[in-house]
C-alpha positions as CSV (number, residue, x, y, z in Angstrom):
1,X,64.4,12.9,1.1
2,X,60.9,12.2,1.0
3,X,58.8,10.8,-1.4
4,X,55.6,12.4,-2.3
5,X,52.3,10.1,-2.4
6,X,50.3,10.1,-5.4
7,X,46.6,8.9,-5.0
8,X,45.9,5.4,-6.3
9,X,43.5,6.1,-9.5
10,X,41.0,4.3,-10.6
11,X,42.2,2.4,-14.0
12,X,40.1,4.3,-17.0
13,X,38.9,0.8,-18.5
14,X,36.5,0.2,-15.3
15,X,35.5,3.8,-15.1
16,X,34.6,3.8,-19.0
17,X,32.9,0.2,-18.4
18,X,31.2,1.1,-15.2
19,X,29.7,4.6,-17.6
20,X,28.7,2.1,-20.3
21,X,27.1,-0.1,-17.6
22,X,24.9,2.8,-16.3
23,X,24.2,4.6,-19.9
24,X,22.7,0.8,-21.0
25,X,20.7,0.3,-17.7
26,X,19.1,4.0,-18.4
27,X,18.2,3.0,-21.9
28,X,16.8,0.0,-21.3
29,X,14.9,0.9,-18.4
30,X,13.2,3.9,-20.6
31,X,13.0,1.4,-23.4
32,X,10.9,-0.9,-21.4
33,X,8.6,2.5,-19.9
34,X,7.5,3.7,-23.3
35,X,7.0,0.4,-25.2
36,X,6.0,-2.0,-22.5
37,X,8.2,-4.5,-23.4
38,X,9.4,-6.6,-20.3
39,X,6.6,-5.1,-18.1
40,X,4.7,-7.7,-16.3
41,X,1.2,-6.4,-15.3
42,X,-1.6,-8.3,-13.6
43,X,-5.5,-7.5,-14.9
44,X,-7.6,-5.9,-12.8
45,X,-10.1,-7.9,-10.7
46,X,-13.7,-7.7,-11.1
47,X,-15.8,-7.2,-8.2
48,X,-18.1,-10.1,-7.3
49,X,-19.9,-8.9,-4.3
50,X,-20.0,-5.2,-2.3
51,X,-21.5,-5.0,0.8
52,X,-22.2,-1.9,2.8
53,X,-21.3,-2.0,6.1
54,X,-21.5,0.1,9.6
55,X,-19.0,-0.3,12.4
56,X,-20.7,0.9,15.9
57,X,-19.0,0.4,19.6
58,X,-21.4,-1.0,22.1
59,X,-21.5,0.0,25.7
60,X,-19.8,-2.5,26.9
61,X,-16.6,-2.8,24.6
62,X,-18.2,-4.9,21.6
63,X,-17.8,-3.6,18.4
64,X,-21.3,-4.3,16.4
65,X,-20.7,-5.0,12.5
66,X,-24.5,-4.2,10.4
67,X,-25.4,-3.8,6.9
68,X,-26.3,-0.3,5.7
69,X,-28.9,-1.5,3.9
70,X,-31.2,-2.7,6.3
71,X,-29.9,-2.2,9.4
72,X,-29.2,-6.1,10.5
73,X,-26.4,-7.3,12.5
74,X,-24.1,-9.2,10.7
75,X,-21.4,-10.0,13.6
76,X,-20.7,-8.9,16.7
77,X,-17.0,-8.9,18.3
78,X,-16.9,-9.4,21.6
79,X,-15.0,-7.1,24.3
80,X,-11.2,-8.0,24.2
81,X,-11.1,-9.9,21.0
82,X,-10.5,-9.9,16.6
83,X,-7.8,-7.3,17.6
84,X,-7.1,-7.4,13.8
85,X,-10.4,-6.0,13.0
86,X,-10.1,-3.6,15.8
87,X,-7.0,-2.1,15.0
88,X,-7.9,-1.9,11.1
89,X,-11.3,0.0,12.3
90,X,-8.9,2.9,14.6
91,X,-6.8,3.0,10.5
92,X,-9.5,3.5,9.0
93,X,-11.5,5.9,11.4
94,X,-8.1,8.1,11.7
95,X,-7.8,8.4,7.8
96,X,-12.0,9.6,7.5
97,X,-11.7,12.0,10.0
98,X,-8.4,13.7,8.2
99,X,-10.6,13.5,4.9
100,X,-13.3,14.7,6.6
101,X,-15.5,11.8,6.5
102,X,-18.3,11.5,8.9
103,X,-18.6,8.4,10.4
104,X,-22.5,8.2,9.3
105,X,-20.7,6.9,6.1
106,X,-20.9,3.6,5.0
107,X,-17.5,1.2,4.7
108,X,-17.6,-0.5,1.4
109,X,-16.7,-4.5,1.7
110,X,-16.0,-5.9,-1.5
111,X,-15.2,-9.3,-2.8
């Protein structure tokens, strides 16, 4: 004759511990949400210095850095080089032009 299988079953003391386990984490974590407690936060830093500043490509693949302000050149990168800069710039440039930011506008440096 053949035996019928039965499905091994979890034991009910881990399923009612593992339901305790969640229903303290849940608690806990809204505790800590509405009274702060346990919540690490770091103050907000103060600005020091904001500069205003204008990216423009030169003719011959330099990237010209100069102050809103005044118009002076503050650095130049030369053709082929600070690909970090570069590369933050196209960011940038890709994210003004989908909030419809002209590129007369200003970037704002701050320290």
């Amino acid at each position: 004759m053949s035996e019928r299988q039965t499905p091994e079953q979890i034991p009910r003391p881990i399923l009612i511990g593992a339901g305790l386990l969640l229903a303290v984490t849940v608690v806990l974590a809204a505790v800590g949400r509405t009274t702060g407690m346990g919540v690490t936060s770091t103050p907000e830093a103060r600005a020091v210095e904001t500069r205003m500043l204008r990216f423009s490509d030169r003719a011959d693949g330099a990237v010209r850095v100069t102050l809103a302000e005044t118009g002076s050149q503050v650095f130049v990168a030369a053709p082929g080089t600070n690909g970090f800069l570069r590369g933050t710039l196209r960011g940038m440039s890709r994210v003004r032009k989908l909030e419809n930011i002209g590129p007369a506008a200003p970037y704002a440096l701050t320290r």
